[in-house]
C-alpha positions as CSV (number, residue, x, y, z in Angstrom):
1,X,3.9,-26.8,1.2
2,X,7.5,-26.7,1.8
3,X,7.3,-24.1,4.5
4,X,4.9,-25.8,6.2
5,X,6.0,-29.1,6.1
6,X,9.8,-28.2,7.7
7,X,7.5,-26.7,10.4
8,X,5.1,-29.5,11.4
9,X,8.3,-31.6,11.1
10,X,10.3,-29.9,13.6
11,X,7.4,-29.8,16.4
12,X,6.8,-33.5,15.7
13,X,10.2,-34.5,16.3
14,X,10.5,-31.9,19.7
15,X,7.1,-33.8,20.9
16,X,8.3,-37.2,20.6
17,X,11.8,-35.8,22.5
18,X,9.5,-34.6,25.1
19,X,7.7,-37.7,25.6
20,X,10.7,-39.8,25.8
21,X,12.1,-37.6,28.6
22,X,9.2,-37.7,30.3
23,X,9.1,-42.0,29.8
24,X,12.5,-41.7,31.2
25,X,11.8,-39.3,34.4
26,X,8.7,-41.2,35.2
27,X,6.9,-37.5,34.7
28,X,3.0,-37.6,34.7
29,X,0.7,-35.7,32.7
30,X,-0.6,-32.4,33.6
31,X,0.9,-30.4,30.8
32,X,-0.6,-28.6,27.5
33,X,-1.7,-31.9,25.1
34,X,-2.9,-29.8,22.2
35,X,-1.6,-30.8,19.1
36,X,0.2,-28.0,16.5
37,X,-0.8,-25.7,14.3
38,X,-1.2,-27.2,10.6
39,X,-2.2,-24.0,9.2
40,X,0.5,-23.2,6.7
41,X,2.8,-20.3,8.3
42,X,6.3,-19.9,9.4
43,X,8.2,-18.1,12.3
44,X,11.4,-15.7,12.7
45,X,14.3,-16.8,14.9
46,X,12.2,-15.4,17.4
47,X,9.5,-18.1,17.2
48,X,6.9,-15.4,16.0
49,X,4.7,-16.3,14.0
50,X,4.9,-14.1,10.6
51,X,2.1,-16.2,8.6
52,X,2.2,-17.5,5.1
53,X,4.7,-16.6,2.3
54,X,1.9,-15.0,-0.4
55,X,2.4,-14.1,-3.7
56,X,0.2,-11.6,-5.3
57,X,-0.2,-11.0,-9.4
58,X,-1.2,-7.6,-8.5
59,X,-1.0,-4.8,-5.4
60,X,-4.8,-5.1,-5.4
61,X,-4.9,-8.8,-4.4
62,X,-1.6,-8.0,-1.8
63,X,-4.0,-5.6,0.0
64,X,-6.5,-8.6,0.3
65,X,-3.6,-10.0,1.9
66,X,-2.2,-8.1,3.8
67,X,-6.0,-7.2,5.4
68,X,-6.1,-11.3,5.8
69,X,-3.2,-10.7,7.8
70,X,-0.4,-12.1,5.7
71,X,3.4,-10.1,6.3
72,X,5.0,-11.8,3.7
73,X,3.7,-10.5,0.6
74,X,5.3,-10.4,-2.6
75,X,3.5,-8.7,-5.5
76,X,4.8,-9.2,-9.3
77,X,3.0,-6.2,-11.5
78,X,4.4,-3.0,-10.6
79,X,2.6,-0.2,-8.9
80,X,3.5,1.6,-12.2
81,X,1.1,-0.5,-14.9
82,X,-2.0,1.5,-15.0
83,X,-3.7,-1.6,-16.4
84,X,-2.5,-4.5,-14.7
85,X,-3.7,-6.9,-17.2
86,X,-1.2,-5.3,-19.8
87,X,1.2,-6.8,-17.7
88,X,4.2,-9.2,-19.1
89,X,5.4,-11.1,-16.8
90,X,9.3,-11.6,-16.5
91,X,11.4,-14.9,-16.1
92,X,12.3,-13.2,-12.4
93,X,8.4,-13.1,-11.8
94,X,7.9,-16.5,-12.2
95,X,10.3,-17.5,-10.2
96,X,9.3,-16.0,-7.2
97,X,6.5,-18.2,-7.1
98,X,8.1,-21.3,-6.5
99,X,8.9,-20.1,-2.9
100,X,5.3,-18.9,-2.6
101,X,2.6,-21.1,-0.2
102,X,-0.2,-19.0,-1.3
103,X,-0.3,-17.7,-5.2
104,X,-2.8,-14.5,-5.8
105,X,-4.8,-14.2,-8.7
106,X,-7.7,-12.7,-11.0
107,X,-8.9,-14.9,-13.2
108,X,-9.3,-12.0,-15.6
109,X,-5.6,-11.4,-15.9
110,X,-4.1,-13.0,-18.5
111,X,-0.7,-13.8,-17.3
112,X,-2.9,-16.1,-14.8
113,X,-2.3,-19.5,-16.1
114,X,1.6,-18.8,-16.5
115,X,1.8,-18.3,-12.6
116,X,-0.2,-21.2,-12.3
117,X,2.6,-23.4,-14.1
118,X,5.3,-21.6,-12.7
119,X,3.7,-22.5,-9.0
120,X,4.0,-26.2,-9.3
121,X,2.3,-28.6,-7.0
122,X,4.1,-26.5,-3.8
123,X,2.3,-23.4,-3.5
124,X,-1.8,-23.1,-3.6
125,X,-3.4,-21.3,-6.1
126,X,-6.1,-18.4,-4.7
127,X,-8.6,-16.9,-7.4
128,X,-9.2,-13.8,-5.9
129,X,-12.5,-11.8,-6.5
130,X,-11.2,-8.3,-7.1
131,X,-13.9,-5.9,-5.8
132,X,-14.3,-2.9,-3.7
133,X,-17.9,-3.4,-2.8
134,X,-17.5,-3.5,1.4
135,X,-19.8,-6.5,1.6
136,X,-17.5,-8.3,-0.6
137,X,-14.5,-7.1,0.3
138,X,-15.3,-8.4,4.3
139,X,-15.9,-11.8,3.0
140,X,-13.0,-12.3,1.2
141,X,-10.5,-11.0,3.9
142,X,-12.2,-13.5,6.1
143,X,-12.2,-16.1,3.1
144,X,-8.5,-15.5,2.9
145,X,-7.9,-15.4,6.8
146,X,-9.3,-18.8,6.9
147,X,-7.3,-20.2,5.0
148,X,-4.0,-18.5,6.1
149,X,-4.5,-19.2,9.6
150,X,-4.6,-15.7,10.4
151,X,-8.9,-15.2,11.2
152,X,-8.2,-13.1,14.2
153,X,-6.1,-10.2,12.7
154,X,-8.7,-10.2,9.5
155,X,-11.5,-10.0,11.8
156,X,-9.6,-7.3,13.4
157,X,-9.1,-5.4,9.9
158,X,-12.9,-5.8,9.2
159,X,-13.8,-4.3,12.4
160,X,-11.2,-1.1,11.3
161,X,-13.0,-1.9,8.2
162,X,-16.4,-1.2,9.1
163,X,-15.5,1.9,11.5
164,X,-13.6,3.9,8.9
165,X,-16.6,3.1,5.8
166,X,-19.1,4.0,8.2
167,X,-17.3,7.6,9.2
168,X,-16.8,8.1,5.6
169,X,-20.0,7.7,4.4
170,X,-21.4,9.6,6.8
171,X,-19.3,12.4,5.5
172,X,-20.2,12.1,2.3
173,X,-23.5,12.2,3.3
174,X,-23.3,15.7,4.6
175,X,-21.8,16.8,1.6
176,X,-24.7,16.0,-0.6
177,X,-25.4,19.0,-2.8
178,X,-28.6,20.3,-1.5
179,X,-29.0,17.2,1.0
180,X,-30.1,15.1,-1.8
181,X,-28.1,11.7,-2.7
182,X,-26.4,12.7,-6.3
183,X,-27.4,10.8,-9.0
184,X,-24.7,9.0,-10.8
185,X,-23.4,7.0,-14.2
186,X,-20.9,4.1,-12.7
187,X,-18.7,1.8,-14.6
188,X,-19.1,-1.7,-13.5
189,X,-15.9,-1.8,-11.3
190,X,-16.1,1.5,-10.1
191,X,-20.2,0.8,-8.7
192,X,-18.0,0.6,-5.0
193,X,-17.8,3.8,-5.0
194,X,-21.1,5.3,-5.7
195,X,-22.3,3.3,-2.5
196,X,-19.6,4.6,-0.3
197,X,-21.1,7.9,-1.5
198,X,-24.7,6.9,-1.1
199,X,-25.3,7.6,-4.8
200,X,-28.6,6.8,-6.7
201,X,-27.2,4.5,-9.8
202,X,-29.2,5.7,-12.6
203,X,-27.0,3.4,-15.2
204,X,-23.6,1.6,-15.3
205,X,-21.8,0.7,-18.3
206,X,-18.2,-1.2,-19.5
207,X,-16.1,-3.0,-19.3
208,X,-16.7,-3.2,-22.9
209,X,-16.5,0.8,-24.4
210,X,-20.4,2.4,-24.3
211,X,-22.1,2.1,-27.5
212,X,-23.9,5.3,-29.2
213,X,-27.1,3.7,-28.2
214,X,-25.6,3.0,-24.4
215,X,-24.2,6.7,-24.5
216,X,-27.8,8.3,-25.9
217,X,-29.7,6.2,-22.8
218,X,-27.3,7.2,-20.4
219,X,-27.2,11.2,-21.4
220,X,-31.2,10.6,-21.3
221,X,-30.9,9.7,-17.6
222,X,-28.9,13.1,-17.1
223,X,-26.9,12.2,-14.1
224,X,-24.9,14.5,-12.1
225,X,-21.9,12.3,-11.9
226,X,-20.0,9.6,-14.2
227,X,-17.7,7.4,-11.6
228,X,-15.2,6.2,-14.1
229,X,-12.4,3.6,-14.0
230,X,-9.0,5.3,-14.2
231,X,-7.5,2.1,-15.0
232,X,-9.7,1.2,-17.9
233,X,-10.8,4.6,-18.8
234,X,-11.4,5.2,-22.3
235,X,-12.0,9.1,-22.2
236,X,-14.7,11.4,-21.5
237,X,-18.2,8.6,-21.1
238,X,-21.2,11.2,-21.4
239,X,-19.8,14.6,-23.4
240,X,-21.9,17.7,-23.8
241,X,-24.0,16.1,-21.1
242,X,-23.5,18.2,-17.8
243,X,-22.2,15.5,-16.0
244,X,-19.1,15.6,-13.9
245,X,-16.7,12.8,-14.7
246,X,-15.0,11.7,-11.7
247,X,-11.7,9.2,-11.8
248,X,-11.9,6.0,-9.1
249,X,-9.4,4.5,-8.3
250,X,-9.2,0.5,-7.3
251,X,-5.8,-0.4,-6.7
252,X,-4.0,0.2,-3.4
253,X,-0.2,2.0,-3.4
254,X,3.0,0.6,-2.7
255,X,1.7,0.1,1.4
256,X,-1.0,-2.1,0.1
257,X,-3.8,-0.3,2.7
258,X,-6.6,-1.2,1.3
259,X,-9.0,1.5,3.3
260,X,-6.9,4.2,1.4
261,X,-8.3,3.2,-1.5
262,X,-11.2,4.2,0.0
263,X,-10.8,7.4,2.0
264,X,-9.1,8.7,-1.2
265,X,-12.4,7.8,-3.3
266,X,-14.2,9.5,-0.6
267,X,-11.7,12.8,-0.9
268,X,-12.7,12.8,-4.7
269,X,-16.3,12.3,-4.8
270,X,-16.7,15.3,-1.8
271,X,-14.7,17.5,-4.7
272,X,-16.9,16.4,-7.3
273,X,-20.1,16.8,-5.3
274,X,-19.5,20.3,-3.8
275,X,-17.5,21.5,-7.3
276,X,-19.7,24.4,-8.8
């Protein structure tokens, strides 16, 4: 990658100066023979590192980023779009991925293989697996801190990671309605959350819309709860069957912080659970 290669270039050229002054002094070794980084970053006029140039389709793969420990992320589909995958990309879009090293992207989004083209043989192409589940979402920041040299400050962000899911559940723990784990109705992307919450999953359903047989098995199950996927939500999921219909939401805001996502899951299922 571009970026990368101007780097490696530079420290090449200021090793073999150094050696040739110390040919010419008669200097000895002694000194730091540890070769440079090749991990694909760059640095401010300040020589500080500031990590790969990442584009993201999405803000939801940018907060995978960002946890990774990327600083220089770019994301294309506007906070706005409810449903990202409505999304048409722009000419200006495109373009801002030929100055990416790292591309982001789900491979359900369908705008996927334009970045692709638009990337070129420069920047590398990430599929991202877009999930919320904590065990998954721990091994793709490290995944992604791998590869953009950044493993310490994503291991950094897990540890804040694991601290902050682990206070929240036990909150939502204590707010069980009658100390007893509620029993929920999840969509398939919104399952995340019912763990957070300690839920017992009596059903799931989409992405597809429920069928009248999927809706009469699920009302059978009576569940207190249906988790539902604000950004694919296709309207009340169990009517006339008791059950509270809470809205989860997966993607991150404008500050791409992914653990918002979930303390403000965690501020909506405490509602839901102690709502009368």
């Amino acid at each position: 990658m571009a970026r990368t290669r101007v780097r490696i270039t530079s420290l090449l050229a200021l090793s073999f100066s150094a050696a040739l002054l110390l040919t010419a002094t008669g200097c000895g070794g002694g000194g730091d023979t540890s070769s440079p980084s090749s991990s694909s970053s760059g640095a401010d006029a300040a020589g500080k590192d500031t990590g790969p140039v990442v584009v993201a389709t999405t803000g939801w793969e940018g907060a995978f980023a960002k946890a990774a420990g990327a600083e220089d992320v770019t994301v294309i589909v506007p906070e706005s779009v409810q449903h990202a995958p409505d999304y048409d990309p722009k000419p200006s879009d495109l373009a801002a991925v030929a100055d990416a090293d790292f591309v982001l992207y789900a491979p359900f989004e369908p705008y996927a293989e334009k970045f692709k083209e638009a990337a070129g043989g420069d920047a590398e192409l990430v599929e991202v697996g877009l999930d919320n589940d904590a065990a998954k979402v721990r091994a793709e920041v490290t995944r992604l801190g791998g590869m953009f040299g950044t493993e310490a400050t994503a291991a950094e962000w897990i540890d804040s990671f694991d601290t902050e899911y682990g206070k929240l559940r036990k909150d939502l723990k204590s707010a069980w309605p009658g100390g007893r784990a509620p029993t929920v109705v999840a969509q398939v992307f919104s399952a995340w959350s019912a763990k957070l919450a300690g839920a017992e999953v009596v059903g799931t359903y989409g992405p597809e819309a429920v069928t009248a047989e999927q809706l009469s098995d699920l009302s059978r199950k009576k569940p207190q709860l249906v988790l539902d996927n604000v950004h694919m939500t296709t309207g009340t999921v169990l009517p006339d069957s008791g059950a509270r219909q809470v809205g989860i939401v997966n993607y991150p805001g404008k500050d791409l912080d992914l653990l918002t996502v979930y303390k403000n899951a965690a501020t909506t299922l405490e509602k839901a659970m102690n709502a009368s």
